[in-house]
TORMIVO-931159 format. One line per field, with one value per residue (C-alpha): residue number from 1; residue in three letters; x, y, z. Coordinates in Angstrom, 2 decimals. Layout:
<pts>
seq c(NUM | ...);
type c(ALA | ...);
px c(X | ...);
py c(Y | ...);
pz c(Z | ...);
</pts>
This chain:
<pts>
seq c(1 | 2 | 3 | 4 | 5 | 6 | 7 | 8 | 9 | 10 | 11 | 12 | 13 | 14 | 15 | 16 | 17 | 18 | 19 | 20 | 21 | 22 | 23 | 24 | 25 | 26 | 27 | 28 | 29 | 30 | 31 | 32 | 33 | 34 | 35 | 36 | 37 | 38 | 39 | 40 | 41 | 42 | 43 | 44 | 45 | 46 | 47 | 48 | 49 | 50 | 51 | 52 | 53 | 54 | 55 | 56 | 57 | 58 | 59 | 60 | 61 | 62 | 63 | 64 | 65 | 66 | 67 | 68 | 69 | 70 | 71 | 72 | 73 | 74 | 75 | 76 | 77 | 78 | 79 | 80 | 81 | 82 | 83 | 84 | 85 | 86 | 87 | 88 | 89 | 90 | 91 | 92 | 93 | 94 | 95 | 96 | 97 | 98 | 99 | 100 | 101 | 102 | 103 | 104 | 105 | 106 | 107 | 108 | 109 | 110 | 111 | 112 | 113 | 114 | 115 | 116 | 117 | 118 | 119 | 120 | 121 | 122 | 123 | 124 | 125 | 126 | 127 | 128 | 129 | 130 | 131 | 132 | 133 | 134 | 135 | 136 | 137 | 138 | 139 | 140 | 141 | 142 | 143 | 144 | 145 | 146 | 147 | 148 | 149 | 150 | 151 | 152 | 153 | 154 | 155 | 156 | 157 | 158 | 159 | 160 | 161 | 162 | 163 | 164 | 165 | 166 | 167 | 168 | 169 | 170 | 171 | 172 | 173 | 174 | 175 | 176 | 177 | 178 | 179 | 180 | 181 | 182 | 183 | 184 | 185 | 186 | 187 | 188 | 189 | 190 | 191 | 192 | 193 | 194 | 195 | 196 | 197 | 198 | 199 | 200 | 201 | 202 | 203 | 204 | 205 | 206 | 207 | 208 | 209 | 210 | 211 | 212 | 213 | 214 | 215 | 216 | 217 | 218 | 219 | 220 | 221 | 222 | 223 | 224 | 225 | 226 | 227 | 228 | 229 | 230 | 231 | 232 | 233 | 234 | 235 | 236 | 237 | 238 | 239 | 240 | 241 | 242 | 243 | 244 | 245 | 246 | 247 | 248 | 249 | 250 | 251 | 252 | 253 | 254 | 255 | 256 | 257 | 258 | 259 | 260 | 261 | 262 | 263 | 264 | 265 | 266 | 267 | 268 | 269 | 270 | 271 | 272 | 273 | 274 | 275 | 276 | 277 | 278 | 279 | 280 | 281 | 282 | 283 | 284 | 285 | 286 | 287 | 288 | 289 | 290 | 291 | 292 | 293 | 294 | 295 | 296 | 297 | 298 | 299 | 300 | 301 | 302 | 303 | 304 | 305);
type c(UNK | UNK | UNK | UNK | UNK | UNK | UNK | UNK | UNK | UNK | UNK | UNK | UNK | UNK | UNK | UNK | UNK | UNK | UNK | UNK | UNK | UNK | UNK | UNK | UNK | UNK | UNK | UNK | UNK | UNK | UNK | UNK | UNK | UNK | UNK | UNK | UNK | UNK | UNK | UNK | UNK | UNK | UNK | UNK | UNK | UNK | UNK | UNK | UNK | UNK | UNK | UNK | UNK | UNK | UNK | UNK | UNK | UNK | UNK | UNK | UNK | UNK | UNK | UNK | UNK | UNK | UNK | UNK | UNK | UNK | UNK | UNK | UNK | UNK | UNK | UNK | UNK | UNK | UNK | UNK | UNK | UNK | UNK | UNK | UNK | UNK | UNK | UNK | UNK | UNK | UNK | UNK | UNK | UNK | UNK | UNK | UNK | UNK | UNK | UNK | UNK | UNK | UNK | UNK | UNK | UNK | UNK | UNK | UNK | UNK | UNK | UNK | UNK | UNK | UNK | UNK | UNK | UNK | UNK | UNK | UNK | UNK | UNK | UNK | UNK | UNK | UNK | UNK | UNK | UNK | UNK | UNK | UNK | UNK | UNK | UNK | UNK | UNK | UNK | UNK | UNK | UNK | UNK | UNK | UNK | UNK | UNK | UNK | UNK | UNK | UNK | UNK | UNK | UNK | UNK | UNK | UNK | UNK | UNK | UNK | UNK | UNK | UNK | UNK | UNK | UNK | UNK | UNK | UNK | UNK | UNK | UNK | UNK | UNK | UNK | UNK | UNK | UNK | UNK | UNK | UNK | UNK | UNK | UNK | UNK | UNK | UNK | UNK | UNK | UNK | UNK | UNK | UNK | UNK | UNK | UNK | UNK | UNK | UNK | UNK | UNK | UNK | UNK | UNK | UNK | UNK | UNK | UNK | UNK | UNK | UNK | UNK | UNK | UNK | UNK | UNK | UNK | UNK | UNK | UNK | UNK | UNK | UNK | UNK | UNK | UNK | UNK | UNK | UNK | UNK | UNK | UNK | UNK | UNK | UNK | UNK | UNK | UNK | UNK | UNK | UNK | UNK | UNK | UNK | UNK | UNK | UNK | UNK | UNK | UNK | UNK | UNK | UNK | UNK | UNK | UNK | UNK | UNK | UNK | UNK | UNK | UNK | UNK | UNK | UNK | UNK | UNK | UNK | UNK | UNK | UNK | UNK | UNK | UNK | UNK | UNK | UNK | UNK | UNK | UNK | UNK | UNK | UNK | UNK | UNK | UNK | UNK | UNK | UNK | UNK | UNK | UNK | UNK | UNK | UNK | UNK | UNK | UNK | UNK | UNK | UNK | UNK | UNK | UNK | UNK);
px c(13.21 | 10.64 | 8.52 | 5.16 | 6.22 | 5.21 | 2.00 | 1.09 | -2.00 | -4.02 | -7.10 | -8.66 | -11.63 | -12.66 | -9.42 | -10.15 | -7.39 | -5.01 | -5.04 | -4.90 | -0.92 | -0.14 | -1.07 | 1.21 | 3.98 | 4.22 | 3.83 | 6.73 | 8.73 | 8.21 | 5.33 | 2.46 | 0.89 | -1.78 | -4.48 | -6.85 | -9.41 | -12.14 | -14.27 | -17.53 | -15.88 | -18.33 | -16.01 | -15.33 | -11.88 | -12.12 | -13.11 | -10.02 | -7.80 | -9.24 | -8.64 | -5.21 | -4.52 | -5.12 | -6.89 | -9.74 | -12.10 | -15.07 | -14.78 | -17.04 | -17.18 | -16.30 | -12.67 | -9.30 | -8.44 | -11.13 | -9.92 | -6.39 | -7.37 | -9.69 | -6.67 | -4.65 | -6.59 | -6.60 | -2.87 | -0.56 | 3.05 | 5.93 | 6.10 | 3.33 | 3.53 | 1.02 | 0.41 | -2.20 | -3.79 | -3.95 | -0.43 | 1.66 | 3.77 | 6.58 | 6.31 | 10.26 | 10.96 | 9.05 | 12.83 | 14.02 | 11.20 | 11.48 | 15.77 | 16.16 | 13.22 | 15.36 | 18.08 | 17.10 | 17.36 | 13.71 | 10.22 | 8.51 | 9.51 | 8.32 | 8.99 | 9.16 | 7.99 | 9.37 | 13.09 | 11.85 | 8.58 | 7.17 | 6.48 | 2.86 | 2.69 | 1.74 | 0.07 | 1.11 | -1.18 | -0.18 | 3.22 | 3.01 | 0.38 | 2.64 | 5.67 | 3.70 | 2.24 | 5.40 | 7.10 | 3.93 | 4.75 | 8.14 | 8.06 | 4.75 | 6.69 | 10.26 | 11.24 | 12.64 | 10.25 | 9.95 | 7.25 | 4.15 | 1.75 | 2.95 | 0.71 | 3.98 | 5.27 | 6.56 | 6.02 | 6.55 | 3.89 | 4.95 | 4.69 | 1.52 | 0.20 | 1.01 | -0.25 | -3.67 | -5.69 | -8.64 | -8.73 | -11.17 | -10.46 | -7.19 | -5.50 | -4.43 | -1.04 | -0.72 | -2.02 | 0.31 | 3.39 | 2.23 | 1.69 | 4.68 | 6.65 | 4.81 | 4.94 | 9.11 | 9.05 | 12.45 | 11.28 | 13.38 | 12.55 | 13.74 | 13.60 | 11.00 | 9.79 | 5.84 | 3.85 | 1.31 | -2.28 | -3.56 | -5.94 | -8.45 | -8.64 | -9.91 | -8.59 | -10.64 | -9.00 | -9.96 | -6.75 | -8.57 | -11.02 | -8.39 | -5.74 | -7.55 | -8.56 | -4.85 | -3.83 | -6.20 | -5.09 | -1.24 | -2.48 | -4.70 | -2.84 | 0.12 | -1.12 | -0.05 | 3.29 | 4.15 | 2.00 | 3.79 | 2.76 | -0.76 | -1.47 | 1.10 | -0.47 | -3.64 | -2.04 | -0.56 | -4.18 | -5.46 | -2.75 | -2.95 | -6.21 | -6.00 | -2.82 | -4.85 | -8.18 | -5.32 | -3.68 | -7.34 | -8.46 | -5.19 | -4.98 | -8.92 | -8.13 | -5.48 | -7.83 | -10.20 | -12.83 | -13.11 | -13.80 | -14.35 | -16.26 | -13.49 | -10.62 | -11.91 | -11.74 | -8.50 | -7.12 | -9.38 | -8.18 | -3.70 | -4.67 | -6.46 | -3.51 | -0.93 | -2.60 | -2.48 | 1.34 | 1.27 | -0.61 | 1.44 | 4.79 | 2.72 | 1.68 | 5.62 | 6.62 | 4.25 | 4.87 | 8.50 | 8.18 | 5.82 | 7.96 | 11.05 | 8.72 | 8.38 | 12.10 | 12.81 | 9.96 | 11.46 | 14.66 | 13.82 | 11.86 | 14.97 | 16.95 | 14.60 | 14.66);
py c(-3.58 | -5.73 | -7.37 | -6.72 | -3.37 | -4.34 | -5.79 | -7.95 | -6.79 | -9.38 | -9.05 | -11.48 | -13.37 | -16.67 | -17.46 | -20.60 | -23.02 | -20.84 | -18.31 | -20.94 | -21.82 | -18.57 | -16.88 | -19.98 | -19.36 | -15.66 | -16.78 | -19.24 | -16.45 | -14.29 | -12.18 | -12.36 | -8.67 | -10.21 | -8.09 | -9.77 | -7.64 | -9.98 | -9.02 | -10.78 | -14.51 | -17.23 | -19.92 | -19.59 | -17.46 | -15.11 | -18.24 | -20.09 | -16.87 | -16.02 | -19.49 | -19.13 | -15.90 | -13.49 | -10.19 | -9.95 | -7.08 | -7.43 | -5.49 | -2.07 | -1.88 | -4.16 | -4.71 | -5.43 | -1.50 | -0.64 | -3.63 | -2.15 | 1.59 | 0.32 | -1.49 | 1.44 | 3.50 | 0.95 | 0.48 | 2.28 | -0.07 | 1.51 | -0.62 | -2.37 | -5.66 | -6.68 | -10.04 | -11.66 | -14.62 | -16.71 | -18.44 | -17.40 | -15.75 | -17.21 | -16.04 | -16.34 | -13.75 | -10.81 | -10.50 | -9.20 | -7.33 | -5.01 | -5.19 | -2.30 | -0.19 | -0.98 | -0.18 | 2.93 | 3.10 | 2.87 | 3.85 | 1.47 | -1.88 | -3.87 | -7.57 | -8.41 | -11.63 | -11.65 | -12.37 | -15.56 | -17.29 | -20.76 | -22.82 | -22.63 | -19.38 | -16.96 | -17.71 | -16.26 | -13.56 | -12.52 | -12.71 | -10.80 | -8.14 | -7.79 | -6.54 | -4.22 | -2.57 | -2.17 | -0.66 | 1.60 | 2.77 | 3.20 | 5.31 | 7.65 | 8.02 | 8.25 | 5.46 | 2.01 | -0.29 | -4.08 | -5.28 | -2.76 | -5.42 | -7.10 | -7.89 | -8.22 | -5.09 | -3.14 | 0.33 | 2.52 | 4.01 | 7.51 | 5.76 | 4.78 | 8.17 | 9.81 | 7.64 | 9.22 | 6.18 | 5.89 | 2.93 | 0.35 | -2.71 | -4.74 | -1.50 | -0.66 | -1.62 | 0.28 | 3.55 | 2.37 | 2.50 | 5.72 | 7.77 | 6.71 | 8.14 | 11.49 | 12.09 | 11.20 | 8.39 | 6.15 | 2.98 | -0.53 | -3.52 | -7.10 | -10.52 | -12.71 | -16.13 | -16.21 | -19.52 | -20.88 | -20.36 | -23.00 | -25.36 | -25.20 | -21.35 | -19.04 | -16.35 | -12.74 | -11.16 | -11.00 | -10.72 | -8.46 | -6.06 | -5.51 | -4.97 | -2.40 | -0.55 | -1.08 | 0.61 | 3.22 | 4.09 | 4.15 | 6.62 | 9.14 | 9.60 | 10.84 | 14.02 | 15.11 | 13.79 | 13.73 | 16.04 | 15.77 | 11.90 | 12.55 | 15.08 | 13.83 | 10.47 | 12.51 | 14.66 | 11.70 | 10.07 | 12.86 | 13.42 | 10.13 | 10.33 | 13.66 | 11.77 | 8.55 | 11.38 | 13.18 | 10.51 | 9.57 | 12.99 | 13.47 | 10.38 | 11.05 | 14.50 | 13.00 | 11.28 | 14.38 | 13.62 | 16.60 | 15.92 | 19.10 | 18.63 | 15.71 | 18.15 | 20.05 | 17.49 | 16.53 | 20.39 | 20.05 | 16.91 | 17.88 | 20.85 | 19.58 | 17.50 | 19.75 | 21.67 | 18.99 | 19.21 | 22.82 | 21.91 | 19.00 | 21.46 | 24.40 | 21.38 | 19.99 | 23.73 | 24.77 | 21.43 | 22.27 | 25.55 | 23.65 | 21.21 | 24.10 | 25.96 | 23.03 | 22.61 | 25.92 | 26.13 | 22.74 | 24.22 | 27.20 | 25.37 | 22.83 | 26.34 | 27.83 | 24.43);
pz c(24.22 | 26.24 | 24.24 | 26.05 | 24.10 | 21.03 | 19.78 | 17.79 | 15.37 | 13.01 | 10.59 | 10.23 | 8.69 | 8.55 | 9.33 | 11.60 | 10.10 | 10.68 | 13.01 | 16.34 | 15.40 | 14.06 | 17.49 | 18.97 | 16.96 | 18.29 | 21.15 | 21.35 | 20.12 | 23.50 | 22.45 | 24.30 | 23.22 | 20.44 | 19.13 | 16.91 | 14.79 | 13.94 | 10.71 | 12.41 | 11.24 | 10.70 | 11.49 | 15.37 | 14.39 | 17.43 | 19.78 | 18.66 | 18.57 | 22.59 | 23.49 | 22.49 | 24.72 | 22.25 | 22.75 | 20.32 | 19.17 | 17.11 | 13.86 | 13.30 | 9.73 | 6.71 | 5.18 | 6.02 | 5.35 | 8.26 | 10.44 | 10.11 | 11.02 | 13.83 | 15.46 | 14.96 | 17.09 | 20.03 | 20.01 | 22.46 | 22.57 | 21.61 | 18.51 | 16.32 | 13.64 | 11.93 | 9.91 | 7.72 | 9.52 | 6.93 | 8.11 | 4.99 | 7.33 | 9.55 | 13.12 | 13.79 | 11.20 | 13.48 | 15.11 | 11.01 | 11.14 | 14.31 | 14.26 | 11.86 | 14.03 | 17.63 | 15.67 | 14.98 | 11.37 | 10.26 | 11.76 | 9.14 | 7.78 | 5.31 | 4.79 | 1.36 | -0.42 | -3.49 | -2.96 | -0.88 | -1.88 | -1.78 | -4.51 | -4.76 | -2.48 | -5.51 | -9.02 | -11.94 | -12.33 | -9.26 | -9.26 | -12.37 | -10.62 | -7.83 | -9.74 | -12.21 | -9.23 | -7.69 | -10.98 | -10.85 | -7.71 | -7.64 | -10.83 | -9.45 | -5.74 | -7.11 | -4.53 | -4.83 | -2.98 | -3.76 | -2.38 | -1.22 | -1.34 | 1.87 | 4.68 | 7.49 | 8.64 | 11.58 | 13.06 | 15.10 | 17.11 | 15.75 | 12.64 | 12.74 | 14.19 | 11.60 | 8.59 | 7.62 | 6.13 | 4.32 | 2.36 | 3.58 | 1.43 | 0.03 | -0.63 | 2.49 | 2.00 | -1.11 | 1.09 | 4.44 | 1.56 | 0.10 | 3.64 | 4.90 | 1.26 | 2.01 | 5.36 | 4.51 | 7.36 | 6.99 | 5.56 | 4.60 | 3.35 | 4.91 | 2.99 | 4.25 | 3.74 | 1.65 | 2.33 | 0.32 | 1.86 | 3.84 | 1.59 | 4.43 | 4.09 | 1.10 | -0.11 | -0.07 | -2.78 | -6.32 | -8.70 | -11.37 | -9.35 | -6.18 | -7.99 | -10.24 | -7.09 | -5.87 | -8.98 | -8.41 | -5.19 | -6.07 | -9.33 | -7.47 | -4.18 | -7.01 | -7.48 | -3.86 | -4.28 | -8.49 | -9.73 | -13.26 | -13.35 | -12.42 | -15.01 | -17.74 | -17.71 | -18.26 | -20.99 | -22.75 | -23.33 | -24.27 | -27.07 | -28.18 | -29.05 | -30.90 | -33.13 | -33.79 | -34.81 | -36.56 | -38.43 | -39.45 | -40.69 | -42.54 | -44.42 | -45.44 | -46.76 | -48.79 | -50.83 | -51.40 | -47.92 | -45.37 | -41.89 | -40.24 | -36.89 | -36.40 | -37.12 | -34.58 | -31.79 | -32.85 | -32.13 | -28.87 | -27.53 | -28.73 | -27.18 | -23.36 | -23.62 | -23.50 | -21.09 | -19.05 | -19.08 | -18.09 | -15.09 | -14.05 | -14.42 | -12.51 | -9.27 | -9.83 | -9.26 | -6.29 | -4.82 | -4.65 | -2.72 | -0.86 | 0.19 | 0.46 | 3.20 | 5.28 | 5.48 | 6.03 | 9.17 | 10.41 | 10.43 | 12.24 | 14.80 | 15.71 | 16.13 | 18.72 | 20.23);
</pts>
């Protein structure tokens, strides 16, 4: 591999402290191929990023997720890593990164954080968000992935043609991770070193409200993969609330009160709830075939080649 092959994308945002050495760093390392996506920075980021021999483009819309899907569409090198600007990354470990890709055993990599983090690099809440989303996700997709959340990765440029992203904000990790699950890319994980931010520089994300939407994202792109967690999470609610209405109803008619109109929900909601289930097995099962057709049609298409 040359390394003008491979580029170098990163969002950024007001990301002046940082994103000067960062681009240096990758630099001394041999690569030269540096796209920066600037989201319209107030702080003189693309100046300092152009200045340091970095290509930069201006930012269309709002969000890391758009900054990362604008970039995508400019990129043409054979291979594609993208870091955070914030400098909580370490330059030197790009060669980790992009080793099992010219190695052919992965078209997507993921450096993961939590096997080697800074003191100081995560608080507690997050640490604690980042390994509940990750058990969320590993049980929805069936897959054992440590660390979604991470802004260093490498690609492919097959890779990243065939991710089909929507997300605009902080979940566009969460949606890289779950595109590259469907579309059955090889993916692997690499230990990486996580710096604290940069007192100089802010963070954009909000603990509570991103990681809701993160949540979100990891729950409702299910359906097209687990249809039986999608719907049996649904189902399970919905039963849960007919057994608490239940339990409620049945302990007041045991001392001589009637509920009837509440009785009634209760059957409602056990029953919506268990039709829930009968949905999630019916997806599960069309899924399958689904997924048995493409094979097959895969199969017959390598044989005519």
């Amino acid at each position: 591999m040359n390394n003008a092959d491979v580029c170098i994308l990163i969002p950024t945002l007001n990301e002046a402290a940082t994103i000067g050495q960062l681009i240096k760093d990758f630099r001394q390392e041999g690569f030269s191929n540096i796209l920066v996506i600037d989201g319209n920075s107030k702080d003189g980021t693309g100046q300092i990023a152009e200045a340091e021999g970095a290509k930069v483009v201006m930012q269309t819309g709002k969000g890391k997720g758009q900054a990362i899907i604008q970039a995508f569409g400019l990129i043409e090198n054979p291979y594609v890593v993208m870091a955070d600007g914030d400098g909580t990354y370490l330059a030197r470990e790009i060669h980790s990164l992009l080793k099992p890709i010219l190695e052919g055993r992965a078209d997507h990599v993921i450096g993961n954080r939590l096997d080697n983090y800074s003191p100081g690099a995560f608080t507690k809440l997050n640490l604690v968000g980042n390994h509940l989303i990750n058990m969320f996700f590993d049980i929805a997709y069936e897959v054992e992935l440590k660390d979604i959340l991470s802004g260093y990765r490498a690609f492919t440029l097959e890779s990243v043609r065939e991710l089909e992203l929507n997300k605009t904000g902080f979940e566009i990790e969460t949606e890289i991770s779950v595109e590259c699950v469907l579309k059955k890319q090889r993916v692997e994980e690499v230990p990486i070193t996580y710096l604290p931010r940069s007192k100089k520089s802010t963070t954009k994300l909000n603990p509570v409200k991103d990681g809701f939407r993160i949540g979100s994202t990891i729950y409702g792109l299910a359906k097209m993969n687990n249809p039986m967690f999608y719907f049996g999470i649904i189902g399970s609610i919905f039963i849960l609330a007919g057994l608490f209405t239940g339990t409620f109803v049945v302990v007041e008619w045991l001392d001589g009160i009637t509920h009837t109109l509440l009785s009634v929900l209760t059957s409602l909601l056990i029953i919506f709830g268990l039709q829930m289930f009968i949905f999630g097995i019916l997806s599960d099962f069309i899924l399958t075939l689904h997924r048995q057709t493409l094979q097959l049609i895969k199969e017959m298409n390598k044989q005519r080649k």
